[in-house]
N, C-alpha and C positions, 0 to 999 in steps of 0.2 A: 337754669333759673326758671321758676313756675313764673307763668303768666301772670300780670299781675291784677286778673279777674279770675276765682274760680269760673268755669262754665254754666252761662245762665240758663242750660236748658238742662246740665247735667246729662251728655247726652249714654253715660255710663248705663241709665237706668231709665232710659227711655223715656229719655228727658225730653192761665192757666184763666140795663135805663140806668141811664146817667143822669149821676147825682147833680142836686143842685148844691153849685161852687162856693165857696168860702169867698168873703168878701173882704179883705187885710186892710186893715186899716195901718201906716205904718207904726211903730212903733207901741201901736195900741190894743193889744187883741187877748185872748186867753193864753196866748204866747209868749207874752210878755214874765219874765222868769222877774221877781223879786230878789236882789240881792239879799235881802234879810232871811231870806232863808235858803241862802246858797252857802255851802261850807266856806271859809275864811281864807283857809290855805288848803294847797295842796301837801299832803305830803308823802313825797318820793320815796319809793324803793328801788331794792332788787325787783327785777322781772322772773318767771320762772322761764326754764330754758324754752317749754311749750312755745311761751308769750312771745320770747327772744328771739324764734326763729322765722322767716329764715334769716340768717347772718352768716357772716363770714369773718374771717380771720383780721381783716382791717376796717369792719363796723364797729363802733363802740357799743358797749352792750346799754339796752334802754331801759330806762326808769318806768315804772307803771306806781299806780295809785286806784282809789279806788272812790267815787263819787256818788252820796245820796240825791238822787233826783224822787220829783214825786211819779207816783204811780200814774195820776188824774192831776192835768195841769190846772183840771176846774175847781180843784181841793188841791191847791196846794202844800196844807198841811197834812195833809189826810198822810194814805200810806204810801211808804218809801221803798223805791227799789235801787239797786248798784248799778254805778255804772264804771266800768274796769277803762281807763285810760292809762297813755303811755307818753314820752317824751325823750326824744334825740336834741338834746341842747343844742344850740349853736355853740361852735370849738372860738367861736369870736364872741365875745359878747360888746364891743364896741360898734361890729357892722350888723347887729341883732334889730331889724325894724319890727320884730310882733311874732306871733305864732301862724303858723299854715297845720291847720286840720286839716286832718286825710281820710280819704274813704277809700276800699280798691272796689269796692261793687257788692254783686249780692240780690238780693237781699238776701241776708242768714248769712253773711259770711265773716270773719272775725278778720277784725283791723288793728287789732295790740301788737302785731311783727310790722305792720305796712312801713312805717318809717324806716326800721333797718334795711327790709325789702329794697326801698326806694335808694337808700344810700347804696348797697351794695350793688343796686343797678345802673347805678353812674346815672343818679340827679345832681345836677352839676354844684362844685364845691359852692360855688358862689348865692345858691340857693340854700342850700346848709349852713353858709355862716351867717345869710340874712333873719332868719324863720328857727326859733324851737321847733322841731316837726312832731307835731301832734297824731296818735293815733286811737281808737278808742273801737270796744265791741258795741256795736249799739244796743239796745236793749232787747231780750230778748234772745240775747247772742255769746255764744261763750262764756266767758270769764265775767260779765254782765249777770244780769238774774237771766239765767233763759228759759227758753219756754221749750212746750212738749208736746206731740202728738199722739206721743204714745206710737210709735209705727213699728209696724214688725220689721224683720230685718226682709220678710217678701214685699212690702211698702216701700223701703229703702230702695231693694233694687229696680221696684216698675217705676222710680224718678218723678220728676218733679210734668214731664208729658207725657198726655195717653198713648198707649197704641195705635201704630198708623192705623187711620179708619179707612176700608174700602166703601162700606157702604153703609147705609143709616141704620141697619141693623147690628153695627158694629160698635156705632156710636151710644144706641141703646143700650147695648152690652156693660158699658166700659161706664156708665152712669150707676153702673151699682157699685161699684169701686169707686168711686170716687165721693159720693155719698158714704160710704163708710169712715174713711178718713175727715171729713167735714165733722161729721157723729164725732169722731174719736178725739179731733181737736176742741170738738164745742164741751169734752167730758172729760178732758184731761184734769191731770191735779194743777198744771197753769191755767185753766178757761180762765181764770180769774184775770188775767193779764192780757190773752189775745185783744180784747177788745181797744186796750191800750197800745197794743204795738205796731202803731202806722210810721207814715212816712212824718208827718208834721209833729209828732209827738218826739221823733227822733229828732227831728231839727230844734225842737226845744231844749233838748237834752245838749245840742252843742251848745246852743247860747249860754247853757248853765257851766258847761266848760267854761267859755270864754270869761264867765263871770268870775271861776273860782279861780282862774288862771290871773286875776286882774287884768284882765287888755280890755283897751275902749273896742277895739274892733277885731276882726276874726276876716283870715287871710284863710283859703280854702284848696284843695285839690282831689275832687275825686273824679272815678272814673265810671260808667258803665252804670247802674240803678244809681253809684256815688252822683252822679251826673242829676239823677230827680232829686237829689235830696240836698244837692248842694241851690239849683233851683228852689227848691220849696223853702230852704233856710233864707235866702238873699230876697223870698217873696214876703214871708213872717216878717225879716229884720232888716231889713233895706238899712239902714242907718247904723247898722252894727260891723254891714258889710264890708273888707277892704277890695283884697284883692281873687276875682271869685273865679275859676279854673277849673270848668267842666268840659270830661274827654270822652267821647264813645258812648254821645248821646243819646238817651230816651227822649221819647216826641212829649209835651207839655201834659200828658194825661200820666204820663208814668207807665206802670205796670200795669196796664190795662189790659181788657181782652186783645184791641188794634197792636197794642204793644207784642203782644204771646205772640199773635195770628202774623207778624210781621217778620219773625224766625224764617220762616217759609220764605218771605224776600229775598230775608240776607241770607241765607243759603244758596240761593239761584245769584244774585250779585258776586257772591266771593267765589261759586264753584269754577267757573271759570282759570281764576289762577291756577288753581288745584289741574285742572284739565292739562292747563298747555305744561305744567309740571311733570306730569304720568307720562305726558304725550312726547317729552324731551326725555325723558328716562325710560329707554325702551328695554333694558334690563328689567324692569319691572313686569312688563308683559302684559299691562293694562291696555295696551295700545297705542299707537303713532302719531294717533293726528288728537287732538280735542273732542271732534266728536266720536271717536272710537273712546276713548276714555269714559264718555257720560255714555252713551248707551252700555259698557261696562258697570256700570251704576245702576242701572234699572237690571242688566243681564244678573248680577249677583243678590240683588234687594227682592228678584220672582224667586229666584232659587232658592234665596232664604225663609223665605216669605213659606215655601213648600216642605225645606227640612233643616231645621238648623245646623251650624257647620260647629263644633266645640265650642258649642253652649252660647254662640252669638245668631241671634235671630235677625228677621228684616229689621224688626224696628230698632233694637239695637244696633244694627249696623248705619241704618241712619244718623243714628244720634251720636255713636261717636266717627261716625266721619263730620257732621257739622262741630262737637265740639272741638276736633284736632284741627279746622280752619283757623279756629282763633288766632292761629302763628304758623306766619311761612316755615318754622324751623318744624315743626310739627308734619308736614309735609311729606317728610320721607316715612314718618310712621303711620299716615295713611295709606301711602302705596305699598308698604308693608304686610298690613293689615289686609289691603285687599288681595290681596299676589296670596297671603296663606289661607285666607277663604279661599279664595279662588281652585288652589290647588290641595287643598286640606291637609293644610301641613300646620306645623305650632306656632302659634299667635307669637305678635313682640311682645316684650315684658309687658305687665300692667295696662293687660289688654282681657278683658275692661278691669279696669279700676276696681279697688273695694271699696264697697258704700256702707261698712262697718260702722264709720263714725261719723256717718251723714244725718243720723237720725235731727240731730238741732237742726244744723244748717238746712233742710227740708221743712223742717214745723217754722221755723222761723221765716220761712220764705213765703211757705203758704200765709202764716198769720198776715203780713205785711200785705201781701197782696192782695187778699181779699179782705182785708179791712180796709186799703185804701179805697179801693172802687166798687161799685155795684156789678157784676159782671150780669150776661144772660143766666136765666134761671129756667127754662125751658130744654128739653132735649131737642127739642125741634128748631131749638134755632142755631144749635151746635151741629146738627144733622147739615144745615144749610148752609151753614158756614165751609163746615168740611168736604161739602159737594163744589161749593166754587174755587176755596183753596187749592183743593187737590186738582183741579183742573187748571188752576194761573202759576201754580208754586209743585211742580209734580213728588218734588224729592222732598219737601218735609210736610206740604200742607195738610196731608190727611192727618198728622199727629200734632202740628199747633194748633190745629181750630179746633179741635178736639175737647169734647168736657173731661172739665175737673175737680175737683172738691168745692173751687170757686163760685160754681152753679149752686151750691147745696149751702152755702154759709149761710150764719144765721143774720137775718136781714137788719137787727138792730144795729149801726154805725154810729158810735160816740159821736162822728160829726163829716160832714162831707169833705170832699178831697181839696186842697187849697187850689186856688184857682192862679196858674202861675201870668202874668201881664209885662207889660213895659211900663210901670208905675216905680222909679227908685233911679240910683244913681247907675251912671253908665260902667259898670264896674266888673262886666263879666266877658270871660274871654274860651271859645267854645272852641273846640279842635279835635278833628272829625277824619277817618281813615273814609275815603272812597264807596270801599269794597268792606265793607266791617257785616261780618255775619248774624252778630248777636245786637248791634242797635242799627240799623240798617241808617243810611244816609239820608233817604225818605223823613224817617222823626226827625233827625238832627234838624233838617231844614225848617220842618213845623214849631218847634222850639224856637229857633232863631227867628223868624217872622213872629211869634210870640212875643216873644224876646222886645223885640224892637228898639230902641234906640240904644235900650242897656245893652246889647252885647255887639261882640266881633264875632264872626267866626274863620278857622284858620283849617282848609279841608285837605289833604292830603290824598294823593294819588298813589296809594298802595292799601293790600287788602289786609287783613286782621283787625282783631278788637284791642284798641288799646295804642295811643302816638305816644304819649309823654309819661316819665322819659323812655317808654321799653322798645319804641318805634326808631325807626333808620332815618327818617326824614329828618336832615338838617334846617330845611327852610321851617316846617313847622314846630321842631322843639326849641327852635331858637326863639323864636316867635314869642312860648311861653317863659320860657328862662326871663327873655326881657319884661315879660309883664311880670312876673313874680319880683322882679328885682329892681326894675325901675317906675314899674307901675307904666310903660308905653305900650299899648297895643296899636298895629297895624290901624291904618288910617278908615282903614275899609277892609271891608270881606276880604281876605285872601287865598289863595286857589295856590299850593304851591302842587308845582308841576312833580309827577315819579325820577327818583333817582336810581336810576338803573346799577347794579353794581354793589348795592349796601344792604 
């Protein structure tokens, strides 16, 4: 079973001044969606198998639909775009309390399978019979109206991060490149669109679900950027809010540059596990103790760094050893992977990955993210950044600090990035892996101090991205099950201790 985040750095492909904040007023803002001009009913179909998967043999298969939202919420009636939604009935409809929208992350990644996903991964019955499970492409995305950057399929494969930078001539380098794709998104046949496809514009777009679905309120669960966008929904519509379940958090600014440059932490945080893995499996050949293993890590990343081994360079081998952390199961296919560099023998399957039909999920990642934030616009200060990271973070920081198309955006933003607070009902329940590679624990904390009296948080002592449900820890899935079902969260912060053995 895939993870249930694609990889947010993509590490396949070498795998981005702050504004002034949005100020919500509750239920009163350009966000506020008009029933009068939100479709009536939904109505249900067949899904295509695409949409359907992944599934299994005793998932039921889901319903998708398709929703006019507007393009500009500040023109309502102006122009319309689709927005592709899905739905896993409850098999009970007398223990049916409302719907839970789903995110699995992303940004750019399509969430019309996530509900089967979620069923076929043992989200627990009693959650399925409580919740219709909602899932939807957001805009921009998929089966959604999506957008383009036009990228070639050698754009596809340099990913969504630069080349590790050794030195500021390197960073210089890698600004013309990235400048190019900026160009190419600001000149697509969608520019018309990117400026519209941020994080709050998406969180508009559920409210408009919620409306055409008829529910007073909207029950939530995402994971990973799901995490900012479930935050920036429950900031918008405090009072639409039920029950709000964000996992494998981003810090309260999003996908920001601190966001990118923080890759480089949770790499060093999770690699660890990875070590004393290699380090127990000495048929691998990686070495015996932990630190034989990470000096093995720099031993093959110089070597690569000087001649490629079948087509996997340094920076590529960075990035997919960071993105196969995402899951201890993943584990044995990086010591895999290193053992056939190492001895130059044939890669494991789908090593790397094809990035054939990555081209949306990339334009749609970039758009999001550099619409949401202002990032640096300077080489010099990408230069500087890359000079301290690569010195606190050795294994990814010369390539997250790194510039990217995000330096070169066009600087007009429809509107700043919402400002997330403790202003709304206490109604949010955060749950947070230790050692998580890709939202490092670091943001989660900044979040929850955000946060403040609206949320719990429920942290977990094991590493990967992503507790509920694809996570081992009984103490923290339970945790969420009961808030999803009875609406109890944990009295207080909760810290459950690693269970060894799962």
């Amino acid at each position: 079973m895939r993870r249930k985040t694609l990889p947010l750095a993509l590490a396949a492909a070498t795998v981005a001044t702050t504004a002034v904040a949005l100020t919500v007023i509750p239920e009163v803002s350009v966000a506020t969606p008009d029933a009068a001009t939100t479709p009536d009913t939904v109505r249900w179909g067949p899904c295509s198998e695409k949409a359907d998967s992944p599934r299994t043999a005793d998932s039921p298969r889901l319903e998708c639909a398709t929703l006019k939202v507007p393009l500009d919420y500040r023109n309502p009636d102006g122009r319309q775009i689709e927005i592709a939604i899905s739905r896993l009935a409850s098999a009970r409809p007398s223990q049916r309390r409302g719907v839970l929208l789903t995110n699995p992350g992303g940004p750019g990644i399509t969430g019309l399978g996530y509900p089967a996903a979620l069923a076929a991964s043992k989200l627990p019955q009693e959650v399925l019979d409580s919740y219709d499970v909602i899932g939807f492409d957001p805009r921009g995305v998929g089966r959604s109206t999506p957008v383009t950057c036009d990228l070639t399929p050698e754009q596809r494969k340099r990913g969504n991060l630069p080349p590790y930078a050794h030195t500021a001539a390197d960073v210089a380098r890698e600004a013309g490149n990235a400048r190019t794709i900026a160009e190419q998104c600001a000149t697509s046949r969608t520019a018309w669109m990117h400026p519209h496809t941020t994080t709050a514009n998406t969180a508009r777009d559920m409210d408009r679900i919620r409306v055409a679905l008829g529910e007073p309120k909207l029950s939530y669960l995402g994971g990973s950027y799901g995490s900012y966008l479930g935050a920036v929904y429950t900031t918008l519509f405090p009072g639409r809010s039920d029950r709000i379940v964000l996992d494998s958090n981003l810090g309260p600014g999003g996908y920001d540059v601190t966001a990118t440059r923080s890759l480089a932490r949770g790499m060093e945080d999770r690699f660890p596990d990875f070590a004393a893995f290699a380090a127990a499996h000495p048929e691998y050949g990686l070495g015996t103790t932990p630190e034989q293993v990470t000096a093995k890590f720099f031993e093959l990343a110089k070597r690569l760094e000087a001649k490629p081994v079948r087509g996997i360079d340094a920076t590529l081998f960075r990035g997919l050893t960071f993105d196969r952390l995402y899951s201890d199961a993943s584990m044995p296919l990086v010591a895999e992977m290193w053992q056939a560099l190492d001895k130059d023998r044939p890669l494991p399957p789908d090593t790397p990955p094809s990035m054939d039909d990555m081209e949306n999920f990339m334009s749609a990642r970039f758009a999001v993210i550099c619409g949401d934030n202002r990032w640096p616009e300077t080489v010099r200060e990408y230069q500087r950044n890359v000079a301290v990271d690569r010195l606190a973070y050795p294994m990814l920081g010369g390539s997250s600090a790194g510039i990217g198309p995000c330096a070169f955006w066009p600087d007009k933003r429809v509107e700043p990035p919402v400002r997330i607070g403790d202003r709304g009902p206490s109604n949010v329940l955060m749950v947070q892996n230790e050692r998580d590679p890709g939202t490092p624990l670091a943001g989660a904390q900044k979040l929850r101090r955000t946060f403040g009296k609206r949320a719990t948080m429920v942290t977990a002592d094991q590493g990967g991205h992503g507790v509920y449900p694809f996570g081992t820890n009984t103490c923290a899935n339970d945790a969420v099950t009961a808030f999803l079902t009875t609406g109890q969260r944990p009295a207080r912060d909760l810290a459950c201790a690693a269970e060894p053995g799962k």
